[in-house]
N, C-alpha and C positions, 0 to 999 in steps of 0.2 A: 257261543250260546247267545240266545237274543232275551233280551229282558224279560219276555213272557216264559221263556221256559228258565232263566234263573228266579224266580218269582215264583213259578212253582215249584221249585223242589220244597221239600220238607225236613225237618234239622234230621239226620242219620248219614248212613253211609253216602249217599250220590252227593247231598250238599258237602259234608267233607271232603270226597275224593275232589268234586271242584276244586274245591280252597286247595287241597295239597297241589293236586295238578297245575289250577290257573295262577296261582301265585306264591307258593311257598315252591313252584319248582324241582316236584320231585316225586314219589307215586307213595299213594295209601300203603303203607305196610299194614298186610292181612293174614293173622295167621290161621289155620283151622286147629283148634286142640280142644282137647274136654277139658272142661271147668268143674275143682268144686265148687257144688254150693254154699259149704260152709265157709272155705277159710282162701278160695279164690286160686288154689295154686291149680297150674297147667300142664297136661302132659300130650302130646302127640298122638301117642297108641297106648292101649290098655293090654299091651300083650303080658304086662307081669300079673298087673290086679284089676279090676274093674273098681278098685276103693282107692281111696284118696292119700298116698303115703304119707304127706304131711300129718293129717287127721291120725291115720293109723299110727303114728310113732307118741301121739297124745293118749293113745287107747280110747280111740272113737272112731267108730265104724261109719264112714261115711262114704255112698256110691258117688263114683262120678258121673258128671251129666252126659249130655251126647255132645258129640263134638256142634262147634259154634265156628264161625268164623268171627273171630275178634279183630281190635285196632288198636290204637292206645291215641291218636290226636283225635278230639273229636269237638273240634273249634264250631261247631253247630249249638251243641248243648253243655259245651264246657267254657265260662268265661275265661277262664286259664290261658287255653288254646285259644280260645278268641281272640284276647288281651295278644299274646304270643302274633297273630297274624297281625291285628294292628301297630304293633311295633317293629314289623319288619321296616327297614328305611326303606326301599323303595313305595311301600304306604304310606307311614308316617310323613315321610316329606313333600310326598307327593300329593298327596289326595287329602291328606288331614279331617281323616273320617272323626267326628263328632257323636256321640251316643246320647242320650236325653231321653228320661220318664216323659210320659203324659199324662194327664191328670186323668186317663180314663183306663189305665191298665196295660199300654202298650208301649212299645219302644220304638223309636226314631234312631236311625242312622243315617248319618248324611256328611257327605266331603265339603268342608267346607275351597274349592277351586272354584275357579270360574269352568261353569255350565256341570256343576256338582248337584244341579236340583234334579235330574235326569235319573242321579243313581241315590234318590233321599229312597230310604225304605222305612215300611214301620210293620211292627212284627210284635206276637206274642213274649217273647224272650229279646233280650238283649245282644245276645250270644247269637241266632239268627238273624236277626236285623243286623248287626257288623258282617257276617260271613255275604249277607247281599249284596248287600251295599258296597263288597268289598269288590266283590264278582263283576258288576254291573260295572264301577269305577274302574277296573282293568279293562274288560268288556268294550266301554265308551273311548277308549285312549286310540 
């Protein structure tokens, strides 16, 4: 990917599947299931009930939603995950990505290596600016 199109993506699925692909080394797990809305549990198909068993063994009547495709790493808008790719060792020791507020709302990330100014990113979230920054730093190698 070249900087301008890592730079556009926007934190959701495609800047994930990057991070999983480019450097955690292995593919977005994605599943498609209906969700409830109330209490989160997942099923495949609705061939027994169109209602929420969980909910239902509470005696409450909750419909499931439409099937979704879900995830669960979502190092874009999860600092967790984020945190998680930044301390991969081959980041970590490698790139020694740096994170820092601005005194105007935004977030800085940037490798502290030699010719690390190349993949410095500054982003609305934290959590995006590491997953660029992270991209670009592999990216420039």
């Amino acid at each position: 990917m070249t900087r301008d199109q890592i730079l556009a993506l926007e934190p959701g699925r495609k800047l994930d599947g990057a991070i999983v692909h480019n450097v955690m080394d292995s593919k977005l797990y994605v599943r498609d299931v209906h969700v409830c809305p109330s209490c989160g549990w997942e099923t495949e198909d609705l061939e027994t009930s169109s209602r929420c068993q969980a909910c239902w063994a509470n005696d409450e009547r909750v419909s499931m939603g439409d099937k979704e495709s879900i995830y669960d790493f979502k190092p874009s808008t999860d600092m967790t995950a984020a945190f998680e790719v930044l301390s991969k060792p081959e980041i970590m020791d490698r790139f020694q990505i740096g994170v820092y507020p601005t005194s105007f709302g935004m977030w800085i990330a940037r490798p502290f290596m030699p010719g690390g100014m190349d993949c410095t990113v500054q982003e609305k979230t934290a959590a995006e600016a590491i997953c660029k920054s992270v991209l670009l730093a592999v990216a420039c190698e």
